[in-house]
Phi, psi and omega in degrees: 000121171291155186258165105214167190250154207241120135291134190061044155337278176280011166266184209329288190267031173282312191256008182273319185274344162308306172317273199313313188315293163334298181335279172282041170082010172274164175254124196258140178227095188251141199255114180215167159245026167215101143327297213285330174291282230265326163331306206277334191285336181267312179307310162345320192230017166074032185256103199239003155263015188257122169310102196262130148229179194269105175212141171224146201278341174273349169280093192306311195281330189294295201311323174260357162290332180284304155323342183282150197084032181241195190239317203216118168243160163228142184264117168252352148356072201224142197230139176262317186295130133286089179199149170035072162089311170304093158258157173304314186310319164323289181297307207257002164250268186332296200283336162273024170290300174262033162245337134355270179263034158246334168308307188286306165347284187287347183056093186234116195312294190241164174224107145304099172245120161282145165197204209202174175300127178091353163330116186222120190242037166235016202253115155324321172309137185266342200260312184268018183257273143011300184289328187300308192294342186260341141330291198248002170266328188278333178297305172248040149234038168186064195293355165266008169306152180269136168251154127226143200239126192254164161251190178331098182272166207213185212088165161317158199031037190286182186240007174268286123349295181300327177264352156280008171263002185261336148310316183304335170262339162300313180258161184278333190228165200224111178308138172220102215282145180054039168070355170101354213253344173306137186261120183223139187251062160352124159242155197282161191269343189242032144250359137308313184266342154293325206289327194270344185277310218257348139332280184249051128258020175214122151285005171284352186250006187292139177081352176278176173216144221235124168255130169244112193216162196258174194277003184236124169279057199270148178280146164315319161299307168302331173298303154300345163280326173272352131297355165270328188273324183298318181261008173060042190227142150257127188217133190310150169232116182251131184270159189237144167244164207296009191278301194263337146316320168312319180304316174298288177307342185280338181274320194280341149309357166294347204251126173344293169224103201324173148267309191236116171248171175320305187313315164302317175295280212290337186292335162304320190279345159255174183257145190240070162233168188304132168285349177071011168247332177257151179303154163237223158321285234294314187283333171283337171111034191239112163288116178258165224226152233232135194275343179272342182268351191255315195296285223262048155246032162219005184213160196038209200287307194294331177283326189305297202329301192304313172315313192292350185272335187255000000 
């Protein structure tokens, strides 16, 4: 049985790869920096062989405490926010740098970095120049690493859907940043979370690097309409441009959990989809799931339908 260990265990596609690892018979060690939260958040959810320890990827000495004895860790670790010590440069360079070279230390076999589509260390952006950058420091200081750049992810409890269905119930009208016209291809988080599974069971992918991206391309505007169709709601659509959507995310990062950050604004300002040059799914043996087959059993009347049957 392989140990591995999962940074950023208990988040969004975190707690997806957790399931699935546990699943297929591994021992999971998930790295976090509130234990006793992410304990409780797993356990919850019946995950009671998985191993919780305390770690932060800015920490050298915790970081290498946590790996040891293990066979494959993957960093899912991701800060969207800049406060109180947590910068992108912090988390997406630096720290994955020294989960890196203590992966090389510990002589640890695979090593996995999530880091997303549009990832650039040439990027004006400080959140995608920090995913670009951090790349390419874990590449060569752990040159059998795996990357994968997943896009815009979906499931319950997304940060996509979900907070546009929670604006659609705050507001009478719906901000459409950069006019709505940026293009994205959603991949469901638990065909993310096979893709990073069937990764580190095939040794064939040590050194690749993975775009995961789902079978459909939509504009910001069709999404927002089809979130509106889903709930059955008409709401005015006002395009914003993006000078003053920043403007907006620098205020709303005051708030515990921003709706909108700088980073989400800038990732809006290019189209985020798959280059059709790097392997994805397709190469992993992953049928992806579709945003019309998944969404509405977690938004609108078909999900209220589907909860009341459990």
């Amino acid at each position: 049985m392989t140990t591995v260990v999962v940074f950023g265990g208990s988040g969004f596609l975190g707690r997806r790869l957790v399931h699935r690892l546990t699943a297929e018979g591994m021992a999971v060690r998930v790295a976090v920096r509130h234990p006793d939260t992410a304990r409780i958040d797993l356990q919850s959810i019946g995950f009671d062989r998985v191993t919780v320890v305390p770690a932060d990827v800015r920490d050298q000495a915790s970081v290498a405490t946590a790996i040891a004895g293990a066979g494959a860790i993957v960093n899912a670790v991701s800060a969207y926010v800049e406060q109180s010590g947590v910068t992108f440069e912090a988390v997406h360079v630096r720290g994955a740098e020294t989960v890196a070279r203590e992966a090389i230390t510990a002589d640890v076999a695979r090593l996995v970095l999530v880091s997303g589509i549009g990832a650039d260390p040439d990027s004006p952006s400080p959140y995608i120049r920090a995913r670009g950058r951090g790349e390419v420091v874990v590449r060569e200081t752990f040159p059998g690493v795996t990357i994968v750049r997943p896009g815009a992810m979906f499931g319950r409890g997304d940060a996509l859907f979900n907070t546009l269905s929670e604006l659609v119930r705050l507001l009478p009208a719906l901000p459409l940043i950069g006019g709505g016209r940026t293009r994205l291809q959603p991949v469901f988080v638990e065909d993310v979370a096979e893709a990073v599974a069937n990764i580190l069971a095939n040794p064939g992918t040590i050194g690749r690097t993975y775009e995961l991206a789902g079978p459909e391309v939509y504009t910001l505007r069709e999404l927002v309409r089809m979130t509106l169709q889903l709930m059955g709601k008409q709401r005015l659509l006002i395009p914003v441009p993006f000078a003053a959507a920043e403007i907006q995310a620098r205020l709303f990062e005051f708030l515990p959990n921003p709706p909108l950050t700088t980073g989400q604004v800038d990732l809006l300002k290019t189209d985020n989809v798959a280059s059709r040059i790097l392997p994805g799914l397709k190469e992993l043996k992953i049928q992806p799931k579709t945003v019309e087959e998944v969404v509405p059993t977690y938004i609108g009347p078909r999900a209220m339908d589907l909860a009341s049957r459990f």
